[in-house]
N, C-alpha and C positions, 0 to 999 in steps of 0.2 A: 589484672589489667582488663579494662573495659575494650569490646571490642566495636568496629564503630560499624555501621548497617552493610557495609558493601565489604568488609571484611568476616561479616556473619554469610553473605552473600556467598561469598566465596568458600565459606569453610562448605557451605551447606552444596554448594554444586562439585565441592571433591569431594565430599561424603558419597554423593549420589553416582558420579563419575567413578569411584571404587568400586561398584557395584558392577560396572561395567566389562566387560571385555578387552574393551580397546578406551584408550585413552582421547578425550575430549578437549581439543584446542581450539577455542576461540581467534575469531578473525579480528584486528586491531581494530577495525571498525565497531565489530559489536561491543569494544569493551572501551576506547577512547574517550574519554569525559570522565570515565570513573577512576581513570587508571590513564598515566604516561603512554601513550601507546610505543615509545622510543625503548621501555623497559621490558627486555628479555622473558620469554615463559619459559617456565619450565616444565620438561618432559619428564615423564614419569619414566624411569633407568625398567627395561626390562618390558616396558608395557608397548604393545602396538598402537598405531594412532587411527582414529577414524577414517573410514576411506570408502564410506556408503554410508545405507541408511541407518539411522540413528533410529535403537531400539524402544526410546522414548517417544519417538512422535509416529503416527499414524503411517504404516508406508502407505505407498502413494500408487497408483497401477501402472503396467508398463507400456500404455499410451496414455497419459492424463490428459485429463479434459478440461477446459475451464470451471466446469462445476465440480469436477474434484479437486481444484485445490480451494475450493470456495470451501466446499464439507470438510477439508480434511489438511489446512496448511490457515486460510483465511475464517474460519465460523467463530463465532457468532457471525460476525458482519451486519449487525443490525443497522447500522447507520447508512451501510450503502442500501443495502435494500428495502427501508423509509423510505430512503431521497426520493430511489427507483420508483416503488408504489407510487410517492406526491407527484414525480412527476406522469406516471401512467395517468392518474386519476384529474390532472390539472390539463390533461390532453396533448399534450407536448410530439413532435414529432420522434419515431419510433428510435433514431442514432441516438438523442438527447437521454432518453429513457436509459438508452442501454451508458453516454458516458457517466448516467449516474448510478447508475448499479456498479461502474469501475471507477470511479472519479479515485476515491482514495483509495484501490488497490495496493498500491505500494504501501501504505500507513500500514495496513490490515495485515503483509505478508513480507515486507520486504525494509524498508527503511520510512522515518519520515520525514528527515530533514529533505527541501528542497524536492517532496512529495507529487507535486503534479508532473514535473519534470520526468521523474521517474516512469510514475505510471508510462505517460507518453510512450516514455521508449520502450517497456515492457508492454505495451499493446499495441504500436506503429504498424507491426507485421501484420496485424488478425484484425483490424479497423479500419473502418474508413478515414484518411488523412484529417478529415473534419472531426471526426469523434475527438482521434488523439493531440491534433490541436486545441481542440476547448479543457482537453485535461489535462493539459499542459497549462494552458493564461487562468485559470480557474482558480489556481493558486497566486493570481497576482488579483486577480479581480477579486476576489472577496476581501478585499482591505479595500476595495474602492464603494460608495454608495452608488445607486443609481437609480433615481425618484423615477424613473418612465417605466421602472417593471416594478416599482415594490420595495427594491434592495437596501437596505438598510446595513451600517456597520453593526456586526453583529457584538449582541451583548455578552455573550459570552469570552468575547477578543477581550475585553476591558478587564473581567476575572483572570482570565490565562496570562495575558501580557501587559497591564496595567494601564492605565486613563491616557500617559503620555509615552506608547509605544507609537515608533514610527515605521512602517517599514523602509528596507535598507533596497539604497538607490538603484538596484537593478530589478526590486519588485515592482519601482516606481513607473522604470523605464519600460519593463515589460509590459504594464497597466496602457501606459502613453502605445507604445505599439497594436498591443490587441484592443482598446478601445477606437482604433480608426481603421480596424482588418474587417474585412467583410465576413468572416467567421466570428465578432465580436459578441453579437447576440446568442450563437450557439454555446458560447463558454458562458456568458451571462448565466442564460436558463440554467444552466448547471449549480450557480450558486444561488440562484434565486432556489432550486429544489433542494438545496444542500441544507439538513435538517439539522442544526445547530441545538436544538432542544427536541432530540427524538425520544419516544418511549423504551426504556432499556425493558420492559417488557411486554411489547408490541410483538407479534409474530405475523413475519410476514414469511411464505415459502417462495425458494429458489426456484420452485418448479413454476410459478406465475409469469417467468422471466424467459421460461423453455424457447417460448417462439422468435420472441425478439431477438432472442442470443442467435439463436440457428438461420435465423437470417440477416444477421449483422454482425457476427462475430467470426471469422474463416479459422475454422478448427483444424489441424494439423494432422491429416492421416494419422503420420510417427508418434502426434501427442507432443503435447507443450513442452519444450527443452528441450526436443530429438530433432527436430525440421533443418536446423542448420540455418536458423531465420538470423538475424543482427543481434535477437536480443533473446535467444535460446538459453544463453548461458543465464541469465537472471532466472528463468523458468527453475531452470536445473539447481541454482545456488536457493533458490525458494524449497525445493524437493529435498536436497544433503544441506541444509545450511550449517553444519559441523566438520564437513567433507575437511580433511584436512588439507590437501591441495589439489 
C-alpha cells in the first residue's frame, strides 16, 4: 500500500520522536489542515511527554533577546532583513526600518495565517504603538496598489493566489480603515520595502540592525517570554513549541 506525503510525514517524525526521551505532541494548530484536528493523538503507553526544551532545536538562553530568537528560532530571515537593508538605504525613518526587519516575524517563528495581526501583538509590548500598528494593516495593504509611493499589486500574489483572488471582506475593511488613519503611510512604507523578489543569496547581517533595535526595540531585563508583558507567552511557545502543556 502506497503511503501518501503526510503519512510518510508522520511515519518519519515517530521514527525521529523514538529516538527521543520523552514523547512529542503536537498542538492541533500545528497539524489542522493535514489532519481533523477533532481526531484524538495518541500517547506513546510508558513514554513521558515533553515538558521543556526540545533536544532538536537550538536551546535558547535564560534571558533571550530579540536577536537570539532571530539566530536561533527565526534564521535565515533573509527577507526581513532585505526589506530592513531597502528600507535603511531608501532613507526611511528609523521605527519604519526596524517594523521591517519585524513586519513578518510571526511567518519566520510563530504562525502565518492572519500574520500581521500576530506579529502586532507579539511586539505591542517592546514597540512603539506606531511600529506595531503598521505591522498589523501591512497585511491588509499589500493587496491594495498605491501609485503616489510606487506600490503596485505584487506579481508574485497572481503565482501564490491566482489572477482572480480576492481578498476576504475584513482585509477589505481593514484596507478602508488604515487607508484614512494617520499611521497609513507608516504601514505603507513597510510594503513599499517589503521585498517580494529578494535574493535567497544576498547577505545581509543582524548586526547592521544593533542600533536601531537598541533604540527602538524595549528589551526585557528577564528576557522575551519572562517580563509577564500580554504577549510573553507567544515568546515562550516560540522557545518550547512542543511544550506539551
Amino acid at each position: 500500500m502506497t503511503m501518501s506525503s503526510l503519512e510518510r510525514a508522520e511515519a518519519a517524525e515517530h521514527a525521529l520522536s523514538q529516538e527521543l526521551d520523552r514523547q512529542v505532541v503536537k498542538s492541533a494548530i500545528y497539524t489542522s489542515g493535514e489532519r481533523d484536528p477533532r481526531k484524538p493523538t495518541v500517547r506513546q503507553p510508558g513514554k513521558l511527554v515533553m515538558m521543556g526544551d526540545d533536544p532538536r532545536l537550538p536551546r535558547m538562553p535564560e534571558r533571550p533577546t530579540l536577536f537570539d530568537f532571530y539566530r536561533l528560532r527565526f534564521a535565515p530571515a533573509n527577507h526581513m532583513l532585505q526589506s530592513a537593508k531597502l528600507a535603511l538605504k531608501n532613507g526611511v525613518d528609523e521605527k519604519i526600518v526596524l517594523a521591517c526587519l519585524l513586519h513578518d516575524i510571526s511567518i519566520a517563528g510563530f504562525i502565518r495565517s492572519d500574520h500581521g495581526y500576530w506579529a502586532a501583538q507579539l511586539l505591542a509590548p517592546y514597540v512603539d504603538e506606531e511600529v506595531s500598528w503598521g505591522i498589523r494593516y501591512h497585511q491588509a495593504l499589500r493587496f491594495f496598489a498605491d501609485e503616489s509611493v510606487g506600490y503596485e499589486y505584487p506579481e508574485l500574489y497572481v503565482t501564490l493566489f491566482g489572477a482572480d483572488y480576492t481578498p476576504e471582506p475584513y482585509i477589505q475593511e481593514a484596507y478602508r480603515y488604515a487607508r484614512a488613519h494617520k499611521w497609513y503611510m507608516t504601514s505603507r512604507l513597510i510594503t513599499v520595502n517589503d521585498l517580494y523578489s529578494f535574493d535567497p543569496n544576498a547577505q545581509v547581517s543582524l548586526e547592521e540592525f544593533t542600533d536601531i533595535v537598541g533604540r527602538h526595540f524595549k528589551q526585557p531585563k528577564e528576557g522575551l517570554g519572562f517580563d509577564a508583558s500580554p504577549s510573553a507567552h507567544m515568546w515562550r511557545t516560540i522557545i518550547w513549541p512542543t511544550k506539551y502543556l
